[in-house]
ZANU-799839 format. One line per 8 residues: their letters; for each residue x, z, y of N, C-alpha, C, O. Coordinates in nm, 3 decimals. Each point is the difference from the previous one (the first is absolute). Last residue first. Example, Ala and Ser with C-alpha at 12.3 -4.5 7.8 and 13.67 -1.06 7.14 Angstrom:
<recs>
sa = 1.285/0.708/-0.225/0.082/0.006/0.119/-0.077/0.073/0.109/0.051/0.017/0.111  -0.022/-0.024/-0.683/-0.089/0.000/0.119/0.090/0.000/0.120/0.104/0.066/-0.002
</recs>
This chain:
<recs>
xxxxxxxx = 1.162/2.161/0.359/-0.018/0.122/-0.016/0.032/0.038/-0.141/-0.011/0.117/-0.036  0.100/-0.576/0.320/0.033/0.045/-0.095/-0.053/0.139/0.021/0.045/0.032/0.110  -0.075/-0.377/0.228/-0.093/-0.019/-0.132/0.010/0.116/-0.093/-0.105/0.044/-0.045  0.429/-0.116/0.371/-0.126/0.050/0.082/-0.134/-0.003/-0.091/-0.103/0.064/0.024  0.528/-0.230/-0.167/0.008/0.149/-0.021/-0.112/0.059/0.063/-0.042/0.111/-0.031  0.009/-0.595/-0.208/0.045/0.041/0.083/-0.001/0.199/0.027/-0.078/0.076/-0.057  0.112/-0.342/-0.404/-0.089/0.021/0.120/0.062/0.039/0.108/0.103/0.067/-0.010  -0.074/-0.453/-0.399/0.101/0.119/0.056/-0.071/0.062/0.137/-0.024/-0.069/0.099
xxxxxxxx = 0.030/-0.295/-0.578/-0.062/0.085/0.157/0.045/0.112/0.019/0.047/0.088/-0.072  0.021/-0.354/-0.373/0.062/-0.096/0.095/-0.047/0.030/0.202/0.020/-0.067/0.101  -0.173/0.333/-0.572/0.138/-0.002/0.043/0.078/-0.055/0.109/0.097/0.048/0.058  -0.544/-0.045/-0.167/-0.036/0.022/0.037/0.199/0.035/0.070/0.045/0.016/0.114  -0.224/-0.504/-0.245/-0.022/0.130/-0.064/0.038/0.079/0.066/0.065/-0.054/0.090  -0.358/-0.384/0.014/0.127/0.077/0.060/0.035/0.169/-0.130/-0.078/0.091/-0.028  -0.342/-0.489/0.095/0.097/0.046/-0.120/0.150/0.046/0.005/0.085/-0.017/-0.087  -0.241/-0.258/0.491/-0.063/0.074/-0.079/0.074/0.003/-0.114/0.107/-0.055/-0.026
xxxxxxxx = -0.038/-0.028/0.548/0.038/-0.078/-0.116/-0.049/0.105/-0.062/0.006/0.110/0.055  -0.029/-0.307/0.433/-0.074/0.062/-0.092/0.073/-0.022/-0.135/0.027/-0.114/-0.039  -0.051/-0.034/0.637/0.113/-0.022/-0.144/-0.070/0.129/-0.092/-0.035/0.099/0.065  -0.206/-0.381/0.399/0.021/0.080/-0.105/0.077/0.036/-0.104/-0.052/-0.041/-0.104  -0.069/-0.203/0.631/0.074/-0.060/-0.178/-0.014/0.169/-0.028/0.025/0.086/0.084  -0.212/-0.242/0.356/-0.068/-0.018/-0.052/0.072/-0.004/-0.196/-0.052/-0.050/-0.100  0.234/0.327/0.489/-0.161/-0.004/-0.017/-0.099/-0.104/-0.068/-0.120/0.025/-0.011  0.636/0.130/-0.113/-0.012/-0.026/0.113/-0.176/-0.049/0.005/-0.045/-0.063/-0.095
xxxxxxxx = 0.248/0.298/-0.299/0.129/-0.087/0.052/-0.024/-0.056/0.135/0.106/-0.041/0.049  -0.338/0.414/-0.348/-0.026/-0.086/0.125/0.167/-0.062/0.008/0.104/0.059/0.029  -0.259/0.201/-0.527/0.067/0.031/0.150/-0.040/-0.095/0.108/-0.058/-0.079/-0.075  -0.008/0.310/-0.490/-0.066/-0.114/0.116/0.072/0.035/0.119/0.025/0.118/0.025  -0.058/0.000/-0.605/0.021/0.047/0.104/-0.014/-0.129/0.111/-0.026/-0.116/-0.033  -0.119/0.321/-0.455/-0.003/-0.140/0.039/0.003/0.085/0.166/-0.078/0.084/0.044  0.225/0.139/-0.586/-0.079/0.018/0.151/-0.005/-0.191/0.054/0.041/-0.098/-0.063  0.001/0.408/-0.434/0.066/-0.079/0.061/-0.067/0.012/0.173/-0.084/0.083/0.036
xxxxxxxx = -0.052/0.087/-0.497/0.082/0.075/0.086/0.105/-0.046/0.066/0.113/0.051/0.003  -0.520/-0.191/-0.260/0.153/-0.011/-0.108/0.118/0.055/0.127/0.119/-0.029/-0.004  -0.586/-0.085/0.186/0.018/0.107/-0.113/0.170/0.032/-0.118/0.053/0.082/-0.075  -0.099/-0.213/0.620/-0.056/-0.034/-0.113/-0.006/0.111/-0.093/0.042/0.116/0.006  -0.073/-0.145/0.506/0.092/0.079/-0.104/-0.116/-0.056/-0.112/-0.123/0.010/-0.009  0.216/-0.178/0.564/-0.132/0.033/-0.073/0.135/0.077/-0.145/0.121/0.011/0.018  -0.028/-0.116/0.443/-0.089/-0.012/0.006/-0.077/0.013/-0.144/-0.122/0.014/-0.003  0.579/0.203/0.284/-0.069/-0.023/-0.140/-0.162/-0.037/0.043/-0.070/0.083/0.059
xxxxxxxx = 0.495/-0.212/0.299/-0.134/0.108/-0.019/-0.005/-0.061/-0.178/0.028/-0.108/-0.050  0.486/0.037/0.329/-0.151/-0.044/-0.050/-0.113/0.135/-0.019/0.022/0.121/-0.001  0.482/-0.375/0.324/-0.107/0.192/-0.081/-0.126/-0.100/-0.080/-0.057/-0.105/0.032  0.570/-0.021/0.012/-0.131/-0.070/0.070/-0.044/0.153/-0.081/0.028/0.082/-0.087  0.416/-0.114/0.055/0.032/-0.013/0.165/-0.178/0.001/0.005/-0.044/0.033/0.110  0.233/-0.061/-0.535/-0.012/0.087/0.030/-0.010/0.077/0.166/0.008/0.116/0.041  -0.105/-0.498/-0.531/-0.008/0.010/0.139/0.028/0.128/0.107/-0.109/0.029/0.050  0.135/-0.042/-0.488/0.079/-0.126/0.035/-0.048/-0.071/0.128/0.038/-0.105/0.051
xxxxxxxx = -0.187/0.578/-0.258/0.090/-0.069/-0.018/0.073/-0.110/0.075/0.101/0.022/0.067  -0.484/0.162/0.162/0.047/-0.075/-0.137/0.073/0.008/0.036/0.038/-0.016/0.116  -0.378/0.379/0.116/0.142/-0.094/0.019/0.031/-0.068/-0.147/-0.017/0.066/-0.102  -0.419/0.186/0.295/0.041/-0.012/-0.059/0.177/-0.054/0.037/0.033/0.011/0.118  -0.605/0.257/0.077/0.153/-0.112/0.003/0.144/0.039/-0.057/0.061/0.102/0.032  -0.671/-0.041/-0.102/0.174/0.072/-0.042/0.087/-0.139/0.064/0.010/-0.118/-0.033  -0.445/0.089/-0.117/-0.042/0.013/0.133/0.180/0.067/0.061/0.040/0.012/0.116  -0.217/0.109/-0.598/-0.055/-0.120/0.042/0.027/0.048/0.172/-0.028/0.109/0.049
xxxxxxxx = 0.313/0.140/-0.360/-0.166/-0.081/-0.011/0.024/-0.084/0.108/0.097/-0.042/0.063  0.273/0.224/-0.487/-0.003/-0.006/0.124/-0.163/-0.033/0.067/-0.075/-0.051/-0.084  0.420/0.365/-0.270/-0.118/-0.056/-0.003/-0.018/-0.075/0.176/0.022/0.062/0.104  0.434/0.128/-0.293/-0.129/0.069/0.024/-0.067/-0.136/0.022/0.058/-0.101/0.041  0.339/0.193/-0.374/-0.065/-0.074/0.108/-0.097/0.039/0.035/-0.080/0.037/-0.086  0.504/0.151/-0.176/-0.118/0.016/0.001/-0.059/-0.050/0.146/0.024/0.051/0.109  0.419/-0.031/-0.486/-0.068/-0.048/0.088/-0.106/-0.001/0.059/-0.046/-0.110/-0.029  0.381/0.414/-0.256/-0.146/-0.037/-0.039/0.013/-0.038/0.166/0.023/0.079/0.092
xxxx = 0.395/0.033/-0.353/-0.054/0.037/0.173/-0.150/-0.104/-0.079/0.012/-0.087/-0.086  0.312/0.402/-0.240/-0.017/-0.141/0.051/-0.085/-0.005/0.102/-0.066/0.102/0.020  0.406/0.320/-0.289/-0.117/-0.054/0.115/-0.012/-0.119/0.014/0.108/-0.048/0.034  0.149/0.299/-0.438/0.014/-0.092/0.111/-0.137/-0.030/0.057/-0.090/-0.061/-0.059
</recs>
């Protein structure tokens, strides 16, 4: 029996992203920890920022124009 090996590609810096639980807002990867987590960022309007870090890498989803 064959088992399907999940395999995530690696994402960098500067990359727009989609959450999970957010899936209508685009985000950019602004920075990649070491424990292989990310801290992502979006403009909610010119002066608010929404950012949430220690994102794992499961909970992203790239866009297809991203994806090679």
């Amino acid at each position: 029996m064959k088992t399907a090996s999940m395999s995530l590609q690696q994402l960098e810096l500067g990359q727009t992203v989609k959450l999970a639980s957010l899936p209508n807002m685009l985000f950019k990867i602004v920075a990649l920890h070491c424990d292989g987590s990310y801290q992502i960022s979006t403009h909610l309007d010119v002066k608010t920022q929404l950012s949430y870090d220690h994102v794992c890498r499961e909970m992203l989803s790239v866009l297809e124009i991203d994806a090679t």
